[in-house]
VOPAGU-2260 file (C-alpha; in pm, 1 decimal, decimal comma):
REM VOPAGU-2260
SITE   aa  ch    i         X         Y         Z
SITE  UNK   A    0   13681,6   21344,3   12919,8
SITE  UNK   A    1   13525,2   21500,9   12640,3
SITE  UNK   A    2   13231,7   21376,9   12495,2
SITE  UNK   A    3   13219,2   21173,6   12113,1
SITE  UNK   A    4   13090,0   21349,2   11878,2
SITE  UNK   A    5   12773,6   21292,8   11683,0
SITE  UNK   A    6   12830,2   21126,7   11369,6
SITE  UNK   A    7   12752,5   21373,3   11030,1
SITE  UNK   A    8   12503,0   21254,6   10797,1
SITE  UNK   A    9   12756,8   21258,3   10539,1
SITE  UNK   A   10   13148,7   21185,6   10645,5
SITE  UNK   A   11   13394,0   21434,4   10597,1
SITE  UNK   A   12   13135,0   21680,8   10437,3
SITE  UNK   A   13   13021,2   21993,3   10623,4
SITE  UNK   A   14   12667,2   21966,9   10532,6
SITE  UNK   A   15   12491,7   21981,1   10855,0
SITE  UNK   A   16   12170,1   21804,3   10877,4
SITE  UNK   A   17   11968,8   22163,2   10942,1
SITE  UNK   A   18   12194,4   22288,0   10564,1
SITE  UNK   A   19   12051,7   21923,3   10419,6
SITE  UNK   A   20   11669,3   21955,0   10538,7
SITE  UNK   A   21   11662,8   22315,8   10391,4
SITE  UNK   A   22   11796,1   22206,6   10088,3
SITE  UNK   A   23   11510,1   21900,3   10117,4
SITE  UNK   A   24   11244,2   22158,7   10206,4
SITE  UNK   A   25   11374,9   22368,0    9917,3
SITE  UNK   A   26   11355,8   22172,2    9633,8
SITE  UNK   A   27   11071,2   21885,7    9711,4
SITE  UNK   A   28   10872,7   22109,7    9879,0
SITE  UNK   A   29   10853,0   22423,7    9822,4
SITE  UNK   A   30   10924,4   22345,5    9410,2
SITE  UNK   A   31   11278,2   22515,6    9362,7
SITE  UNK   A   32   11501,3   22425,5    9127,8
SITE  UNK   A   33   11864,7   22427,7    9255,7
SITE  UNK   A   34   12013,2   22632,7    9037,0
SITE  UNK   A   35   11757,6   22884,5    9214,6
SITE  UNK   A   36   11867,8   22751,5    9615,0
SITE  UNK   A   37   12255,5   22824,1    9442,9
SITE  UNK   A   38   12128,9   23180,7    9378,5
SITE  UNK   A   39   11968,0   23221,9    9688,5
SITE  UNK   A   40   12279,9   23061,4    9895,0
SITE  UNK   A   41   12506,8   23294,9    9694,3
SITE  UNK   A   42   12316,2   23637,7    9784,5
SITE  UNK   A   43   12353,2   23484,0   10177,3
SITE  UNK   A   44   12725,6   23481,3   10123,5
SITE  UNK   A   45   12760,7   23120,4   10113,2
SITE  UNK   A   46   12865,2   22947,2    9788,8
SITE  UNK   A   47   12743,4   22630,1    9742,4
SITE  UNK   A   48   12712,1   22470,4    9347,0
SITE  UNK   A   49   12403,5   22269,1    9254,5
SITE  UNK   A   50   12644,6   21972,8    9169,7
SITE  UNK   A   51   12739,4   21973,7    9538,1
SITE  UNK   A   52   12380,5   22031,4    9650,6
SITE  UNK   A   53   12262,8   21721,0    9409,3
SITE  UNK   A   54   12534,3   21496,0    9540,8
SITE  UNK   A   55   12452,2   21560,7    9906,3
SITE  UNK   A   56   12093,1   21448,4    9775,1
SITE  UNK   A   57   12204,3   21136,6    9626,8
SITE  UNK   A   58   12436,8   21076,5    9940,4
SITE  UNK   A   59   12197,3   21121,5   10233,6
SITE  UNK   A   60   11928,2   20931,1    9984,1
SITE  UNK   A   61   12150,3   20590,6    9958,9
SITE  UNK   A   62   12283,8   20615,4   10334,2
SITE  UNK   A   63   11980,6   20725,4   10489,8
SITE  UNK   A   64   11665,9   20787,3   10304,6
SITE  UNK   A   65   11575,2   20510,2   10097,9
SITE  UNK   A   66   11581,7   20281,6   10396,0
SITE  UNK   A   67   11287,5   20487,4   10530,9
SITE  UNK   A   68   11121,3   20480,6   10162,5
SITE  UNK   A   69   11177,0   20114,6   10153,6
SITE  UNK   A   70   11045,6   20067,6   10478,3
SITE  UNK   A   71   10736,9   20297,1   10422,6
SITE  UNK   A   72   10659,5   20092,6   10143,9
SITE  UNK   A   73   10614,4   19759,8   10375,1
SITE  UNK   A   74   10347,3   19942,7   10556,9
SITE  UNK   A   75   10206,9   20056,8   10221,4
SITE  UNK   A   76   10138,9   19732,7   10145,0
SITE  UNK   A   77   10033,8   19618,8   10482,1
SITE  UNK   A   78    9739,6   19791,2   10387,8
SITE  UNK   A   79    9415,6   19656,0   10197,4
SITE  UNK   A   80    9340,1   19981,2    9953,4
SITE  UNK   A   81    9598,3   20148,6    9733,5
SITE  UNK   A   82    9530,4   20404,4    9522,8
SITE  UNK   A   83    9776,2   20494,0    9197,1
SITE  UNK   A   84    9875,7   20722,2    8934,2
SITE  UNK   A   85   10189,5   20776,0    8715,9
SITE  UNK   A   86   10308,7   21070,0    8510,4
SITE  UNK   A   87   10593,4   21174,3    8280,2
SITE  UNK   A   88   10944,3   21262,1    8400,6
SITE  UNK   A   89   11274,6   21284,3    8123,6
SITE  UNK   A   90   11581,6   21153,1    8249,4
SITE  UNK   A   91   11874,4   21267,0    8030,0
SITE  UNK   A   92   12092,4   21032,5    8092,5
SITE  UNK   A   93   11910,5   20692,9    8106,2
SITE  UNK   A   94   12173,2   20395,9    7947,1
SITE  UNK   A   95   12113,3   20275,3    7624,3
SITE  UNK   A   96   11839,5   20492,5    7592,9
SITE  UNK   A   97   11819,2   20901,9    7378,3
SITE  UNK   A   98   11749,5   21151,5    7609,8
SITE  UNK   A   99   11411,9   21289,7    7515,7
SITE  UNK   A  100   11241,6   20974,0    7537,3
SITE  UNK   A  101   11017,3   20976,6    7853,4
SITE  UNK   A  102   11031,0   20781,5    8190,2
SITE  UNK   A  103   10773,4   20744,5    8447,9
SITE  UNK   A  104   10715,1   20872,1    8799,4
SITE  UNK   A  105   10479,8   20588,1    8934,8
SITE  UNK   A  106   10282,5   20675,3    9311,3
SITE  UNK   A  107   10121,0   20402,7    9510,2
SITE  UNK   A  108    9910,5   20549,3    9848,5
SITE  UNK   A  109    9669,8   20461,6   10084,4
SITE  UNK   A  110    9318,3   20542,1   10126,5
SITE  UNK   A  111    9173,4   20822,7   10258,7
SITE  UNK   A  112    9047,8   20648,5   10537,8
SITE  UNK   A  113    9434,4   20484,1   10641,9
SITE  UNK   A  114    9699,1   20575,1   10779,1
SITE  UNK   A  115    9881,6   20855,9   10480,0
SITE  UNK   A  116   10150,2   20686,0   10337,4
SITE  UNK   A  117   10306,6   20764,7    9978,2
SITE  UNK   A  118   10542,6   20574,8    9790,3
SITE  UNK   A  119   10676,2   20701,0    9474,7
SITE  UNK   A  120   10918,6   20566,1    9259,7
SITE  UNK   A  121   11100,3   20630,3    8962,2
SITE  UNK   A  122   11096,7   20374,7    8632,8
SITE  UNK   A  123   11154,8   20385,0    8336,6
SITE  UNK   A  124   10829,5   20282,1    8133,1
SITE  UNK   A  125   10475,3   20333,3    8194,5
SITE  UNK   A  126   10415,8   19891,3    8111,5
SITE  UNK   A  127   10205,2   19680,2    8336,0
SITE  UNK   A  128   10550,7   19510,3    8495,9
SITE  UNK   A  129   10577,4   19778,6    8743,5
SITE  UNK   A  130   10295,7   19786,8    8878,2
SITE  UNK   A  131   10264,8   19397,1    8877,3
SITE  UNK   A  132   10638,1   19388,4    9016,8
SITE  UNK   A  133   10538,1   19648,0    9296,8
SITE  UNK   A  134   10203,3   19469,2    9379,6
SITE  UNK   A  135   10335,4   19140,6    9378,5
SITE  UNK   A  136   10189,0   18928,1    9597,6
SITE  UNK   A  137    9932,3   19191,1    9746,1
SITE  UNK   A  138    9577,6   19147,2    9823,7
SITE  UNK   A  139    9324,3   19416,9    9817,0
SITE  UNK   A  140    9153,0   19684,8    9615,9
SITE  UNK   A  141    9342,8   19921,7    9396,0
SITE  UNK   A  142    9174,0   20258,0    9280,9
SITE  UNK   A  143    9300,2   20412,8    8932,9
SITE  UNK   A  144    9215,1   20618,6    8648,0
SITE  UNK   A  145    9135,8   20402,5    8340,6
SITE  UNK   A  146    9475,1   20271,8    8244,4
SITE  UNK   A  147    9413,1   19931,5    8105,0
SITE  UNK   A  148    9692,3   19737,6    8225,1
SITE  UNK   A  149    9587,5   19813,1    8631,4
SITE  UNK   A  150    9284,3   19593,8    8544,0
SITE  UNK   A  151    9478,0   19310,3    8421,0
SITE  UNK   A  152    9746,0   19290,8    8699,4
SITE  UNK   A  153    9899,0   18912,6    8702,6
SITE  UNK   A  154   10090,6   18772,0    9051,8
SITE  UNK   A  155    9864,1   18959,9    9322,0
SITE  UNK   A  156    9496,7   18942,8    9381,3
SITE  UNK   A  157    9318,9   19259,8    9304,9
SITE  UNK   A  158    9014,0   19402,3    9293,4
SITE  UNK   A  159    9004,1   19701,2    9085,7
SITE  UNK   A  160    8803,4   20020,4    9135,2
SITE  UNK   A  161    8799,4   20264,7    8858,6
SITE  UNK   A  162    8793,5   20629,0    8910,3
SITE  UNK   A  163    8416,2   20847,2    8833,5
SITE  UNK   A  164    8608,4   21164,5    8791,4
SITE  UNK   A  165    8727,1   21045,0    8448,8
SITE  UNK   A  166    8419,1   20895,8    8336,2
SITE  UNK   A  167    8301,2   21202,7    8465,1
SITE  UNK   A  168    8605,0   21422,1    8275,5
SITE  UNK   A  169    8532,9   21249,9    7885,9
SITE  UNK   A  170    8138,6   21398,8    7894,6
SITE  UNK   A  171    8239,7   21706,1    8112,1
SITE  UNK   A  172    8470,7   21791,2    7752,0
SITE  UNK   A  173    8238,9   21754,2    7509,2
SITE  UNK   A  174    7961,9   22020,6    7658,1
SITE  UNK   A  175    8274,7   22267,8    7733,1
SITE  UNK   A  176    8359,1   22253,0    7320,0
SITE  UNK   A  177    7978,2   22282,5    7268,5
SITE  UNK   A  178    7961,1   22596,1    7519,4
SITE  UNK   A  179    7821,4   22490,7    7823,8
SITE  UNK   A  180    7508,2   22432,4    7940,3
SITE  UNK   A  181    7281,3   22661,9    7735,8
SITE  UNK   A  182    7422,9   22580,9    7415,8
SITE  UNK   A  183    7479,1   22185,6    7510,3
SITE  UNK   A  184    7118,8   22175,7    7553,9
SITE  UNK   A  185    7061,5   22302,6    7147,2
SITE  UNK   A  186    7198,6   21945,5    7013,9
SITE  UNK   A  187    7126,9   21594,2    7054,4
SITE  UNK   A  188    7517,3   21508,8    7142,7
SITE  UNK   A  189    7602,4   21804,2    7364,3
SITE  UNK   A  190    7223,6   21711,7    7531,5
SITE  UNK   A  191    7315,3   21351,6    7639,8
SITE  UNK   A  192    7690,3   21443,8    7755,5
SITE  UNK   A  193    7568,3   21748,7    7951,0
SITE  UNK   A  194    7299,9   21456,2    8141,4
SITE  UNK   A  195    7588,0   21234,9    8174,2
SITE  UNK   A  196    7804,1   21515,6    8349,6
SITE  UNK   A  197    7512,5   21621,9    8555,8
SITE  UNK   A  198    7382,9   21241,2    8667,8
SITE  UNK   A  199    7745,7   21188,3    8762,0
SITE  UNK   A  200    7733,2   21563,5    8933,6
SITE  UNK   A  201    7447,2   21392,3    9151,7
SITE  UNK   A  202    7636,2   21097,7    9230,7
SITE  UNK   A  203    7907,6   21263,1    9377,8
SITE  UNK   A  204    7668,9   21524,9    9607,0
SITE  UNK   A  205    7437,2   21220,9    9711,7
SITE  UNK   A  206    7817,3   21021,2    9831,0
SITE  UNK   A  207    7931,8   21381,6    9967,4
SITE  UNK   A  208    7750,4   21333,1   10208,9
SITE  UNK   A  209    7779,5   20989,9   10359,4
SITE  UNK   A  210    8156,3   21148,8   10427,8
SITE  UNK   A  211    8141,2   21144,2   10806,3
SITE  UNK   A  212    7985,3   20839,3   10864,3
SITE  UNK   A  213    8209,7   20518,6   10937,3
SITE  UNK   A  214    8212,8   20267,1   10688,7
SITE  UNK   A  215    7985,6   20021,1   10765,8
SITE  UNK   A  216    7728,2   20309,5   10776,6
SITE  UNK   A  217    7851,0   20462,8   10493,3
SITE  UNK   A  218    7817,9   20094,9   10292,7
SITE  UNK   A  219    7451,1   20098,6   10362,1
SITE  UNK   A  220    7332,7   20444,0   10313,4
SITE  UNK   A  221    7524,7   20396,5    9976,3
SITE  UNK   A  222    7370,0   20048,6    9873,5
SITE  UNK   A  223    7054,5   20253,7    9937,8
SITE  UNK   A  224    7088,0   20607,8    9783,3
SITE  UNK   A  225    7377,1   20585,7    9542,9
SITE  UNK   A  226    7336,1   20277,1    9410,4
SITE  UNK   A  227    7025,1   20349,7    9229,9
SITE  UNK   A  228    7180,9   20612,9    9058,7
SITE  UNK   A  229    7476,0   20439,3    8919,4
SITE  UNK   A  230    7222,0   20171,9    8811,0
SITE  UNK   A  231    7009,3   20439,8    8613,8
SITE  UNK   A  232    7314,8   20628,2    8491,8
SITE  UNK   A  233    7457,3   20291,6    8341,5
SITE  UNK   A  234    7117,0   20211,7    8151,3
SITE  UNK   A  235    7132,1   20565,9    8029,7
SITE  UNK   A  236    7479,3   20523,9    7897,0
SITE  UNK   A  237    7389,7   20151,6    7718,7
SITE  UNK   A  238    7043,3   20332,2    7537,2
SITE  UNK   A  239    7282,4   20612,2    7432,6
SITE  UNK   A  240    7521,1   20439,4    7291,8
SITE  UNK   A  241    7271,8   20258,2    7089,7
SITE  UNK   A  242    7243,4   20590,8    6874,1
SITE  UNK   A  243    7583,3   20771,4    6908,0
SITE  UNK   A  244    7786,0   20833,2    6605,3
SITE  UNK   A  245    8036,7   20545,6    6561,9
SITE  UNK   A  246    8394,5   20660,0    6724,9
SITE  UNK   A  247    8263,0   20994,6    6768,6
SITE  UNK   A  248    8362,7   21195,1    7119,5
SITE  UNK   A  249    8022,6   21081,8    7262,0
SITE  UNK   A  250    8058,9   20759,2    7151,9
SITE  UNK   A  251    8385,5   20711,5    7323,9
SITE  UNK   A  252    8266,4   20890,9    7640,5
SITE  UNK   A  253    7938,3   20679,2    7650,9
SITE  UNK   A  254    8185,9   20324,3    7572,8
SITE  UNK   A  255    8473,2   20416,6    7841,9
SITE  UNK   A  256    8162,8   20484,0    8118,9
SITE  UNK   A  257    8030,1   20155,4    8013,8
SITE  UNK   A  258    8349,3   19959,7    8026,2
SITE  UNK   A  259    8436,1   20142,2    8332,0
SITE  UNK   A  260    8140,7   20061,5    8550,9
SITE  UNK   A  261    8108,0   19730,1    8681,1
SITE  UNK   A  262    8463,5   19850,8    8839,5
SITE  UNK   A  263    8298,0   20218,6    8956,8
SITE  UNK   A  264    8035,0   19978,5    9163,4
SITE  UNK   A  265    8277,1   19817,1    9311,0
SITE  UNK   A  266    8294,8   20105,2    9572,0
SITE  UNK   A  267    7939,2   19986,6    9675,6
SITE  UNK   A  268    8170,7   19663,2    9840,6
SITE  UNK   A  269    8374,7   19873,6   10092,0
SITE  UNK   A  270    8289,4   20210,4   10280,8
SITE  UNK   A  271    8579,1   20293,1   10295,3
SITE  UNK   A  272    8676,6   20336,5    9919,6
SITE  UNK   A  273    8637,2   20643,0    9799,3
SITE  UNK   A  274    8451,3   20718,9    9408,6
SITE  UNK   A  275    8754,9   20892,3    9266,1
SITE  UNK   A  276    9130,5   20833,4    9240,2
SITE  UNK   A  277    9171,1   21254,7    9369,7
SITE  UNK   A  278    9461,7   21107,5    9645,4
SITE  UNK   A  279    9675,9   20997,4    9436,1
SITE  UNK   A  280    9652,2   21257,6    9160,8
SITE  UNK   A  281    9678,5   21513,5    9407,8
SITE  UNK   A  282    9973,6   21361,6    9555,8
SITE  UNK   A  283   10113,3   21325,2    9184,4
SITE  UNK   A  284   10045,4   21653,5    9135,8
SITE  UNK   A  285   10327,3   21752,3    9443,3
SITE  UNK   A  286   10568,8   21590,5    9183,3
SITE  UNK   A  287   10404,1   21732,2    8884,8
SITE  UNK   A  288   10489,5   22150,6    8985,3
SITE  UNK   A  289   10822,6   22063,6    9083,3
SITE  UNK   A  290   10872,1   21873,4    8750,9
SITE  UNK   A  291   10783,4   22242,3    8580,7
SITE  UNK   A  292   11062,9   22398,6    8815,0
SITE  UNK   A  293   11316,4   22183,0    8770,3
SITE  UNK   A  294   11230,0   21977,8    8400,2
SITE  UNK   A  295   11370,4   21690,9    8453,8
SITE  UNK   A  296   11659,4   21452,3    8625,2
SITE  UNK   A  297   12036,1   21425,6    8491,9
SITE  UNK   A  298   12043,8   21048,8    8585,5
SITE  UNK   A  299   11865,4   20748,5    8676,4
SITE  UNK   A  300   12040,3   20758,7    9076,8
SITE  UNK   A  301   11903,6   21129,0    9060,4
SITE  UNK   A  302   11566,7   21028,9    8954,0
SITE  UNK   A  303   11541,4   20750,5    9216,7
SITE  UNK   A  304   11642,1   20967,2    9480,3
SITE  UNK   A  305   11411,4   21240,4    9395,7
SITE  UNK   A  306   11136,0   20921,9    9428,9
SITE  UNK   A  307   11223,2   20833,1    9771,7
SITE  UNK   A  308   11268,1   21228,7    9887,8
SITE  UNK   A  309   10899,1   21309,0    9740,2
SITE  UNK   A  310   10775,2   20982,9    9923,1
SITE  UNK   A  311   10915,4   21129,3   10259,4
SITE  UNK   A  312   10853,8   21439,8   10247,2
SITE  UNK   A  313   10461,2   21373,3   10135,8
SITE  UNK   A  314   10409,7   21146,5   10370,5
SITE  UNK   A  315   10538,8   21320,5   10633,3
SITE  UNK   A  316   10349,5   21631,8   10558,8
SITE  UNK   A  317    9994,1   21456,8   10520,2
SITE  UNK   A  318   10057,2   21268,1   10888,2
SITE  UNK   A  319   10078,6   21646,3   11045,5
SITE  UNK   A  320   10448,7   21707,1   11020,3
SITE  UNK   A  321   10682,8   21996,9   10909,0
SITE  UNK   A  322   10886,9   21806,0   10642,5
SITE  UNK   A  323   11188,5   22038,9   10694,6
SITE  UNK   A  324   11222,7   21977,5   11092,1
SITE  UNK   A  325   11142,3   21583,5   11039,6
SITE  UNK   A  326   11429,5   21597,1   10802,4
SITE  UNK   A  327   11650,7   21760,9   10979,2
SITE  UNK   A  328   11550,9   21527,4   11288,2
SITE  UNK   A  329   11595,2   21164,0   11036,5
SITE  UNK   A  330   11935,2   21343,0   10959,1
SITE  UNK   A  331   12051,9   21366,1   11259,4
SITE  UNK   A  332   11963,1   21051,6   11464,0
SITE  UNK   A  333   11966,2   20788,0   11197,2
SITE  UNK   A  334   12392,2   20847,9   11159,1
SITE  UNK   A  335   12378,8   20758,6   11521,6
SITE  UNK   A  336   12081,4   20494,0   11636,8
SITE  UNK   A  337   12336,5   20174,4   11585,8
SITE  UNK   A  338   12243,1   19896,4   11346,4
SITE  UNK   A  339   11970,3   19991,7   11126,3
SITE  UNK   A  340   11742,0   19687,4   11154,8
SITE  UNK   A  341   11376,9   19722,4   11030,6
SITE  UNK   A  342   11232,3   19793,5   11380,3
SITE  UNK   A  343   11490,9   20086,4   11377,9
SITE  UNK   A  344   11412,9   20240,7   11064,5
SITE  UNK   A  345   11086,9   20185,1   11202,7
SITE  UNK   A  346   11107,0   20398,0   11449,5
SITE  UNK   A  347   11171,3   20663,7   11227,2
SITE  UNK   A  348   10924,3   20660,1   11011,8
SITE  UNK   A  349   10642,5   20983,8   10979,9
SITE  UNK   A  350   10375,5   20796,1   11218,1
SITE  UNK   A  351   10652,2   20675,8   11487,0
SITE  UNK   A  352   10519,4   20756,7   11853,6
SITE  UNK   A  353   10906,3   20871,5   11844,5
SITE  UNK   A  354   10898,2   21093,7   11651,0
SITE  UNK   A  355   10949,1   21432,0   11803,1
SITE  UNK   A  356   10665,6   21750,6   11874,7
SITE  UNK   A  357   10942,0   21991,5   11728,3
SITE  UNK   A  358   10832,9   21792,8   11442,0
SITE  UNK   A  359   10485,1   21818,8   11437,4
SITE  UNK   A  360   10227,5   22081,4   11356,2
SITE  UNK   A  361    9963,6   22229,6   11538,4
SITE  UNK   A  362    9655,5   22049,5   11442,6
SITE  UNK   A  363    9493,9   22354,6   11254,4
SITE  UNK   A  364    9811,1   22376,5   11072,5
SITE  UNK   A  365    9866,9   22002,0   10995,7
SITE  UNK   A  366    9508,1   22007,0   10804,1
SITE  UNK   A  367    9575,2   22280,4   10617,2
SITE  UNK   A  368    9944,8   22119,5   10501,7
SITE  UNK   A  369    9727,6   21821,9   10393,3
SITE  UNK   A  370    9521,9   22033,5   10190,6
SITE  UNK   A  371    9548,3   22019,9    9806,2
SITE  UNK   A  372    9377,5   22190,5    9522,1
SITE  UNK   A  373    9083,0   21974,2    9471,9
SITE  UNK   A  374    9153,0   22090,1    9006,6
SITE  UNK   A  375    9202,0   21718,7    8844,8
SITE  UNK   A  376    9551,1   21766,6    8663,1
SITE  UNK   A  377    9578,4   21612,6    8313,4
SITE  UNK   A  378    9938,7   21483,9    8276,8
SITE  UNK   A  379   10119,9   21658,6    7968,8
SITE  UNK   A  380   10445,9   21615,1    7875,7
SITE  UNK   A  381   10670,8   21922,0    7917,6
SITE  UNK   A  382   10765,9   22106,3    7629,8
SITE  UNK   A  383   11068,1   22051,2    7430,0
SITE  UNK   A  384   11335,9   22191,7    7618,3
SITE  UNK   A  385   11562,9   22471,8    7414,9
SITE  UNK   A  386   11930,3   22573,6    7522,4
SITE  UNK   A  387   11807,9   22816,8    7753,1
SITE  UNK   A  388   11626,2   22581,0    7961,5
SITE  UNK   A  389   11912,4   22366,4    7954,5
SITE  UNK   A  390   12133,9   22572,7    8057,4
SITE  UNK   A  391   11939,8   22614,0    8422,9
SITE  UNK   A  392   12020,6   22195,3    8364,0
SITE  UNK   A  393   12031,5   22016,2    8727,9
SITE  UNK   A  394   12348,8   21792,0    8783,5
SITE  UNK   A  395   12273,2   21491,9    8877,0
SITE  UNK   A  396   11884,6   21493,5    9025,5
């Protein structure tokens, strides 16, 4: 009697789940486009469009993959500190809507200190509602940049901690059009920004290096080293402002820091916050170079499923696994593990005790995966695409 045969990710298709995860690995990994993949399939011998490639992504996304995203974001919020960030993505085909107006890519993660879990996902406007709708009902501390409406969040019970780097960011500008240091020192503007940056500069080497301590540890050497700083670098920032030119750079650096820092104290609370919101623009910034590859998503299915495929294939990477064989591995047992309950798709998430150690990486090699450029991106817009660009158009993602 012969065996049955496994079921296919995808009936009646010949994508195999190894064909799928490369594709994965291709594009949401490694940053290429799939008009690019198509080339590279092509000079294998194997011919293979982008619009198949893009359906197969939208396929194995609403039979497979967003049941892991949805079920990664449970534990997300499970979890008492979130960190978030959102950024620019055009979706051409959006309804009711022209096709150069812009969308959002939101990310919600964990703390440094938790358990790595990343949950993008794809919307269409950058207003409070998204967050509130994702956050609903949550309780804990939520680490940002300065966007207003994450301080003002309505149906969950927050406490907000803002980010130092971009206090840090509005004074570091101002001495870098004055010159730097030398020259910063010449004028009285330049002078009290170039303080600002380097108080803040202290801050972060005094915190640097409470990093190894646990967090009850790390609470109290803060309370007792840091704190006093932040307290003198806030009455710095009031006197200053006192004589700053009315709306000038400086005086909009000095009145952001001041608005900013009863919430930058609120670190002081928990040792196991961190200062700056770096996790979750470095895990925007994953998103962010494949955005230059590709430019942007045909549809709003395509955008959604290029949320949940980032989510699993950063996650999976910073828990010390090779995205393309956990991929391949989701591919192939989730088609044939039964009735997907949420203890199954459980079971298959990133920090699973089943997943397997084909998946994983050595642990030298799993902290250098998790490693990302430590350069604070500043989210532009893309350029206006021109017919040439358009041309290298995705279908569909």
């Amino acid at each position: 009697m012969r065996a049955p045969q496994p079921e296919p990710p995808i009936p009646g298709s010949f994508a195999t789940p190894s064909l799928l995860a490369w594709i994965v690995n291709g594009k949401y990994v490694m940053s290429l486009p799939l008009y690019r993949i198509e080339t590279d399939l092509k000079a294998c011998g194997a011919t293979i469009s982008r619009q198949d490639m893009a359906n197969w992504m939208m396929n194995v996304h609403a039979r497979w993959l967003a049941k892991v995203h949805e079920r990664m974001k449970v534990e997300l919020l499970s979890h008492v500190r979130i960190h978030a960030d959102e950024t620019t993505v055009q979706v051409l085909k959006e309804p009711n809507r022209e096709a150069k107006k812009k969308s959002r890519m939101w990310l919600f993660c964990s703390a440094k200190r938790d358990t790595p879990a990343y949950v993008y996902e794809y919307h269409e406007t950058r207003g409070k509602s998204v967050a509130e709708g994702f956050l609903r009902g949550w309780k804990g501390t939520l680490t940002t940049d300065g966007y207003r409406p994450y301080f003002n969040l309505q149906e969950a019970d927050v406490t907000n901690t803002a980010c130092l780097v971009h206090v840090r960011r509005k004074f570091a500008e101002i001495v870098k059009v004055a010159g730097g240091d030398a020259k910063a020192a010449k004028s009285l503007y330049p002078s009290v920004a170039l303080d600002a940056r380097r108080m803040i500069d202290e801050m972060f080497k005094v915190d640097k290096a409470f990093d190894k301590l646990d967090a009850r540890e790390r609470k109290a050497k803060r309370i007792e080293e840091l704190q006093p700083l932040m307290r003198n670098f806030y009455a710095f920032c009031v006197r200053s402002a006192e004589v700053a030119t009315p709306r000038s750079k400086l005086d909009k650096a000095l009145r952001y820091a001041i608005w900013s820092w009863p919430y930058v104290m609120n670190v002081l609370d928990d040792g196991r916050l961190e200062l700056d919101n770096n996790i979750a623009e470095r895990g925007m910034k994953v998103f962010v170079i494949g955005r230059k590859a590709w430019l942007f998503s045909d549809t709003p299915r395509g955008a959604e499923a290029s949320a949940a495929i980032y989510s699993i294939v950063t996650t999976a990477k910073m828990n010390g696994l090779e995205p393309r064989a956990y991929i391949e591995w989701l591919l192939t047992e989730m088609p044939n593990a039964g009735e997907l309950t949420d203890e199954v798709v459980d079971s298959f998430l990133p920090w699973s005790d089943r997943v397997p150690e084909s998946c994983k990486l050595d642990p030298a090699a799993a902290e250098k995966a998790k490693e990302m450029p430590d350069d604070f991106i500043i989210n532009i817009d893309p350029d206006a695409f021109d017919d040439e660009m358009a041309n290298n158009a995705e279908e569909g993602l």
